[in-house]
VEXGUZA-567905 format. One line per field, with one value per residue (C-alpha): residue in three letters; chain; z, x, y; residue number from 1. Coordinates in Angstrom, 3 decimals. Layout:
residu: [Ala_...];
chaine: [A_...];
zz: [Z_...];
xx: [X_...];
yy: [Y_...];
num: [NUM_...];
//
This chain:
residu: [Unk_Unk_Unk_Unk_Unk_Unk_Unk_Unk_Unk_Unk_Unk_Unk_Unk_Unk_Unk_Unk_Unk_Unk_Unk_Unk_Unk_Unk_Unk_Unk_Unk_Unk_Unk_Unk_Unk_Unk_Unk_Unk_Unk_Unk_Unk_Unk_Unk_Unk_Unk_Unk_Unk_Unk_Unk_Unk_Unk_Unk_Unk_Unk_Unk_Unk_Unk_Unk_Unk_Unk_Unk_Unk_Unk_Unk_Unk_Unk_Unk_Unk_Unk_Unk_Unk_Unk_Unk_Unk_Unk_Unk_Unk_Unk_Unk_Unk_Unk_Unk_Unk_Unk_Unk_Unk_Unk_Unk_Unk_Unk_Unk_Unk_Unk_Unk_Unk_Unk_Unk_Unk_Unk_Unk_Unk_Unk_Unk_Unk_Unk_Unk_Unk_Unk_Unk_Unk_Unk_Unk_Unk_Unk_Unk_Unk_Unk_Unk_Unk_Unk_Unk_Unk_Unk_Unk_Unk_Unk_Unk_Unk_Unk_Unk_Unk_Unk_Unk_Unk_Unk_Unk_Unk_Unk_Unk_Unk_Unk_Unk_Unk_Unk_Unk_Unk_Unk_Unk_Unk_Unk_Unk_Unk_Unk_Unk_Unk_Unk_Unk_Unk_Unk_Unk_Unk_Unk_Unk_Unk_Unk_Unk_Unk_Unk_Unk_Unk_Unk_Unk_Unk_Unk_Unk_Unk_Unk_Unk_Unk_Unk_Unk_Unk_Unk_Unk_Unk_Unk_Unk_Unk_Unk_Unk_Unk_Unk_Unk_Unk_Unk_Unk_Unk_Unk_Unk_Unk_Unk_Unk_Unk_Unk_Unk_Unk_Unk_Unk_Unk_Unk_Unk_Unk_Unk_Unk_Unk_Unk_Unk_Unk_Unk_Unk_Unk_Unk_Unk_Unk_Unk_Unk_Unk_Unk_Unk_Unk_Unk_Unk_Unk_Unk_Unk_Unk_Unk_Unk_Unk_Unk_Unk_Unk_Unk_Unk_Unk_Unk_Unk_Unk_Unk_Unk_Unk_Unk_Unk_Unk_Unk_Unk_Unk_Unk_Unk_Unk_Unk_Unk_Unk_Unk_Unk_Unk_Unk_Unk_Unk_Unk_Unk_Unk_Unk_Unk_Unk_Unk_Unk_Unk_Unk_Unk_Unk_Unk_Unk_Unk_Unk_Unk_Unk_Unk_Unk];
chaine: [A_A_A_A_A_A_A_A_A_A_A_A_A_A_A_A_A_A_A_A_A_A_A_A_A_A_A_A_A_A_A_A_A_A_A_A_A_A_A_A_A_A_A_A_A_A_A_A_A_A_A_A_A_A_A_A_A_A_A_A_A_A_A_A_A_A_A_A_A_A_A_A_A_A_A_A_A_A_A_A_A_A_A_A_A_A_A_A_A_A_A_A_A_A_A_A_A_A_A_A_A_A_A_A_A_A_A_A_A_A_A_A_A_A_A_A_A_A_A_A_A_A_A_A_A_A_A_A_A_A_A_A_A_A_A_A_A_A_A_A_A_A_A_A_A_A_A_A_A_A_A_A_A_A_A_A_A_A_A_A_A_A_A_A_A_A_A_A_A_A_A_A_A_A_A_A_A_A_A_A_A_A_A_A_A_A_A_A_A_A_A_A_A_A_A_A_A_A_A_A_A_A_A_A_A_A_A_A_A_A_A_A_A_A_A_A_A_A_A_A_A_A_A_A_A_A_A_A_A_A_A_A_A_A_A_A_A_A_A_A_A_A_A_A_A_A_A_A_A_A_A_A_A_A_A_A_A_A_A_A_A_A_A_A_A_A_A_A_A_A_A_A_A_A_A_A_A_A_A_A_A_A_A];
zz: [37.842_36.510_39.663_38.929_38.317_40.872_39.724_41.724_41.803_41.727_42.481_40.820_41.214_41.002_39.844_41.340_40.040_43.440_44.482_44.423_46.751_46.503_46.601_43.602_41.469_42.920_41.922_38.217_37.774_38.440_36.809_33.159_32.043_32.702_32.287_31.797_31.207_28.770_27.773_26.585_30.087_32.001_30.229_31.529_35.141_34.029_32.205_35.295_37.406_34.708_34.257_31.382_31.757_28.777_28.549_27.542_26.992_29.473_30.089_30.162_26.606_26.274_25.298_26.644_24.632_25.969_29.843_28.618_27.394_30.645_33.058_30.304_31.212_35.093_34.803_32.945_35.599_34.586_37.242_35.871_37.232_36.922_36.405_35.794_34.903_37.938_41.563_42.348_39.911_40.786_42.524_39.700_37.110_35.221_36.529_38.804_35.764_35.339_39.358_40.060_36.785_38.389_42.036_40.796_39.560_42.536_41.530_43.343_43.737_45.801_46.804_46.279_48.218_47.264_46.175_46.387_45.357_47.470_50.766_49.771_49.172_52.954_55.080_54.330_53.962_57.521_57.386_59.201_58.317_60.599_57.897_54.782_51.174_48.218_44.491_41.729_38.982_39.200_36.691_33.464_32.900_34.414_35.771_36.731_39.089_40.555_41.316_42.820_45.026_46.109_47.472_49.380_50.876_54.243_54.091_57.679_56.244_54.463_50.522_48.054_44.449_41.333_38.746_35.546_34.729_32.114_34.892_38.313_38.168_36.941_40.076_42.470_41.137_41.857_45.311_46.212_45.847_47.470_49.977_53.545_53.825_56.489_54.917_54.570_51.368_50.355_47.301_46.364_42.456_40.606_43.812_44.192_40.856_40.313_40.879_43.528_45.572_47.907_49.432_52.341_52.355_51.878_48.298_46.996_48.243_46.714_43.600_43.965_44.847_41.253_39.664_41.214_38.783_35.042_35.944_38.718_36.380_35.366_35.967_37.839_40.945_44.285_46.123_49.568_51.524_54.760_56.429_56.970_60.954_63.439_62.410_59.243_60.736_62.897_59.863_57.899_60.465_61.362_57.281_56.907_59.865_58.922_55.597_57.128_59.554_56.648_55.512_58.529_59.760_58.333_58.972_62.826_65.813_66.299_68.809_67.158_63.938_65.821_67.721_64.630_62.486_65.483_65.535_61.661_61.201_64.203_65.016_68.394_69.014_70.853_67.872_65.166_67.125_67.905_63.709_63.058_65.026_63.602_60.056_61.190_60.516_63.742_66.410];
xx: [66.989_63.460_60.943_59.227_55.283_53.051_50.548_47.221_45.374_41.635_38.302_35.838_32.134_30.438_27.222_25.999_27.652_27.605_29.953_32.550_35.374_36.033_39.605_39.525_37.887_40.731_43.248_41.534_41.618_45.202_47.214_48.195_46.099_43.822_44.455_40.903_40.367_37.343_37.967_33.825_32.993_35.258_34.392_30.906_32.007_34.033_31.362_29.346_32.197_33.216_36.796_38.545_41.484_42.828_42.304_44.333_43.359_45.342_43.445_44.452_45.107_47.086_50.921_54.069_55.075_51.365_52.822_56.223_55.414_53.169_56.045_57.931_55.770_55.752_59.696_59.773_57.580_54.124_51.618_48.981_45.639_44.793_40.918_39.013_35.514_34.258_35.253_38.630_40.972_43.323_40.560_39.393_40.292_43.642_46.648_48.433_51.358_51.535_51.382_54.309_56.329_56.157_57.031_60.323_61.309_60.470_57.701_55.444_52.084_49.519_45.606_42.843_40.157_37.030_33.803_34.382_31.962_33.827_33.594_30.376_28.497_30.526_29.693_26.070_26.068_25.919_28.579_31.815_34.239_36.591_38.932_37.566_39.420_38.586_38.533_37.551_35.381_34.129_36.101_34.011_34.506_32.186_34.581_37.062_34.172_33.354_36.895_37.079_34.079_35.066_38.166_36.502_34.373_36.280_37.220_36.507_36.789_34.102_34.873_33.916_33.316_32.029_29.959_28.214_24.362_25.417_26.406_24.839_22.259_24.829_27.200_24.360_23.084_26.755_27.141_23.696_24.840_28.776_28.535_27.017_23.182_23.855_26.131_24.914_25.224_24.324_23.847_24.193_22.807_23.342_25.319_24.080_22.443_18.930_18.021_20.363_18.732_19.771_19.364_20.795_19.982_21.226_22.884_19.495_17.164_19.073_18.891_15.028_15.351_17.076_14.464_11.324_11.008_13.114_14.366_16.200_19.403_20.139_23.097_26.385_26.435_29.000_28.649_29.739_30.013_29.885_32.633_32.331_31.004_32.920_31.170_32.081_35.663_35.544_34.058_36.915_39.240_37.623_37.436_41.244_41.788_39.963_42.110_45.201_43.880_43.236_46.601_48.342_45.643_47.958_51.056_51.190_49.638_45.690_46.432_49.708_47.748_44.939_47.479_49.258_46.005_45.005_48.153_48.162_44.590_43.888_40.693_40.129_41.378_38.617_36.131_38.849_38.521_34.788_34.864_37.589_35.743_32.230_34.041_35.321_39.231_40.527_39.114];
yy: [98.966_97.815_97.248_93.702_94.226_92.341_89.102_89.519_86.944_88.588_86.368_87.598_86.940_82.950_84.588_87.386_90.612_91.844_89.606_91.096_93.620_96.656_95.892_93.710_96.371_98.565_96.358_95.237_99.385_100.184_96.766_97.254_94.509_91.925_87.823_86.495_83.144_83.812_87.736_87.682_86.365_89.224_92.280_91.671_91.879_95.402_96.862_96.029_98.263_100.731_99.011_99.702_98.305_96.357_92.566_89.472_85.786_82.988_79.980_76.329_75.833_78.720_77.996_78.433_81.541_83.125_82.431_83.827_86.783_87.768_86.872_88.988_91.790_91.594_91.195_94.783_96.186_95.523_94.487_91.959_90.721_86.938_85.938_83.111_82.713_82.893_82.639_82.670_81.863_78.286_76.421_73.971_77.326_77.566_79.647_77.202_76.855_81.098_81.605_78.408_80.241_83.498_82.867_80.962_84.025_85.502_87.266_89.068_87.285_88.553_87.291_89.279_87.157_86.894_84.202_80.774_77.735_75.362_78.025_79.235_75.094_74.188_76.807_76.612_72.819_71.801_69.358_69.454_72.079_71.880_69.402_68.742_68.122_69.291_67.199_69.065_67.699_64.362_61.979_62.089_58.322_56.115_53.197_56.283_57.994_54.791_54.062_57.779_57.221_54.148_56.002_58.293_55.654_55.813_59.359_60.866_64.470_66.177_66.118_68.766_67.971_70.052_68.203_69.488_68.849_66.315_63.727_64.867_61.923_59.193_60.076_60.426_56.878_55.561_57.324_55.813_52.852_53.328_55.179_54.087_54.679_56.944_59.517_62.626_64.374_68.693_69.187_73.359_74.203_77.486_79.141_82.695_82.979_83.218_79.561_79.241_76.214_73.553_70.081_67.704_64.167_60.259_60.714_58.566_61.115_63.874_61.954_61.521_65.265_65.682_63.845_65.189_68.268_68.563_71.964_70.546_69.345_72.433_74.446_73.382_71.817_71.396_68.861_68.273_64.669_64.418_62.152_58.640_58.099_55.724_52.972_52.957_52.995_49.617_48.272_49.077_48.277_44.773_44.038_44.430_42.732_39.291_39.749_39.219_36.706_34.803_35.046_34.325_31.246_28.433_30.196_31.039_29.871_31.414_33.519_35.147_35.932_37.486_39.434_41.291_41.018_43.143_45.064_45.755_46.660_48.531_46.168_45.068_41.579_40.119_40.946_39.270_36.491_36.221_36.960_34.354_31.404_32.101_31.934_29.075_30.245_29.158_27.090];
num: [1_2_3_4_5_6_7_8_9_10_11_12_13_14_15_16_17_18_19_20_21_22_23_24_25_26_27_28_29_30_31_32_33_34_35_36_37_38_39_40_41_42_43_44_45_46_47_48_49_50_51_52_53_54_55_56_57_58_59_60_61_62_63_64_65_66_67_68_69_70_71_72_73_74_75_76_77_78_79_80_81_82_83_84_85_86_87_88_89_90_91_92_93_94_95_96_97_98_99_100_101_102_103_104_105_106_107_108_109_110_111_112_113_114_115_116_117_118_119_120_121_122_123_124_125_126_127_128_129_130_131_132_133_134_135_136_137_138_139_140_141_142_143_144_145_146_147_148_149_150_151_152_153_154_155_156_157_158_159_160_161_162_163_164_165_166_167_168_169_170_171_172_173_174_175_176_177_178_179_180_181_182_183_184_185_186_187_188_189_190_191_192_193_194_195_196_197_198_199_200_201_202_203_204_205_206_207_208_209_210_211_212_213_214_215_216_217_218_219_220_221_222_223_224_225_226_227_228_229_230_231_232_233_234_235_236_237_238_239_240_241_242_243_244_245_246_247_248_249_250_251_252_253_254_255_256_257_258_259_260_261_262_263_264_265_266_267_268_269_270_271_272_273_274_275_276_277_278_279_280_281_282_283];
//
């Protein structure tokens, strides 16, 4: 009987060619071959190590047969290393279709842990990072990313995004003028490369940050948001509530559509009403 091959999953390094384990060059020296994402980009990173392992192209374009024919391989025994460009592979990177392929066919497929823009922006952002969520790329279109940061508006966990030079300023322009003044925002450029820098600030003084000097919009950014604060909450909360107050004004006695406007929205009653008679929506 054939022993199935393993799929490792190996981060490799965001920038810095130091960045990276010993384990994973272990583990890129002893599989049969390498899945790179952009073979050019990987053979750097071996050269660096003295891998010479041979090396295959999988990235998000590639096509069925491509994923086929590796999960062909680690069925006949062969044990295959998945990389991306940089970091670890999955997180914003292609492989989720190979990876969800291979363990329905109960394929081995182990971690091999390693860098990490989205751990490395949110443990030196100063935000919370206790619960936090993380969305990729910002949309590219502009009604799409406003509709996306309008989502997040009330989001009491700290969000992590990834957005290119091309549209940094555009989304901090919108976020200035979303999110609450309040809201803390890091910004974390060129992580662990040579112009590695950082700023924390209202998402309009991290855009006059980003403007200050040309060589600022360089490079590809994270960007972490902090969550909104409790005020931001009630306001929410109080908002909602006045909506259905509105609704129910004409249809129920004062008091009963304070009560579930209350009850619905999760806003306190007596400031629905104080809200309500100062509207003039019940008296």
């Amino acid at each position: 009987m054939v022993k199935i091959g393993h799929l490792f999953v190996v981060a490799t390094p965001i920038g810095n060619m130091g960045d990276i384990t010993f384990r994973a060059v272990d583990v890129l020296r002893s599989v049969d071959f390498i899945a790179a994402e952009d073979t050019r980009v990987t053979k750097k990173v071996l050269q660096r190590y003295g891998v010479s392992t041979p090396i295959k192209s999988y990235h998000d374009f590639s096509s069925e047969k491509d994923r086929e024919k590796i999960l062909s391989s680690l069925l006949k025994g062969d044990s295959i290393a998945l990389v991306s460009d940089a970091g670890t592979p999955l997180i914003s990177d292609p492989g989720y279709k190979l990876v969800n392929m291979a363990r329905s066919l109960n394929i081995p497929v182990n971690p091999v842990p390693g860098a990490c823009a989205v751990i490395a922006a949110l443990c030196v952002s100063g935000l919370a990072t206790n619960s936090f969520q993380f969305d990729g790329f910002v949309p590219t279109k502009t009604l799409s990313r406003k509709d996306y940061f309008e989502s997040i508006l009330f989001q009491e966990r700290s969000v992590v995004l990834f957005e290119s030079k091309h549209r940094i300023l555009e989304s901090l322009i919108l976020l200035s003028e979303i999110l609450q003044r309040d809201r803390e925002v890091f910004i974390a450029k060129e992580i662990t490369k040579r112009f590695e820098c950082h700023f924390k600030g209202s998402a309009k003084e991290c855009l006059n940050w980003l403007k200050a000097e040309s060589n600022q919009i360089k490079g590809e950014f994270v960007i972490v948001i902090a969550g909104c604060g409790a005020s931001a909450l009630i306001e929410k909360r109080n908002s909602a509530g006045m909506k259905i107050l509105d609704i129910l004004k004409d249809r129920v006695s004062s008091r009963d559509a304070v009560r579930i406007a209350s009850e619905i929205s999760g806003a306190k009653k007596n400031v629905l009403y104080d809200k309500a008679i100062d509207k003039k929506l019940i008296s």
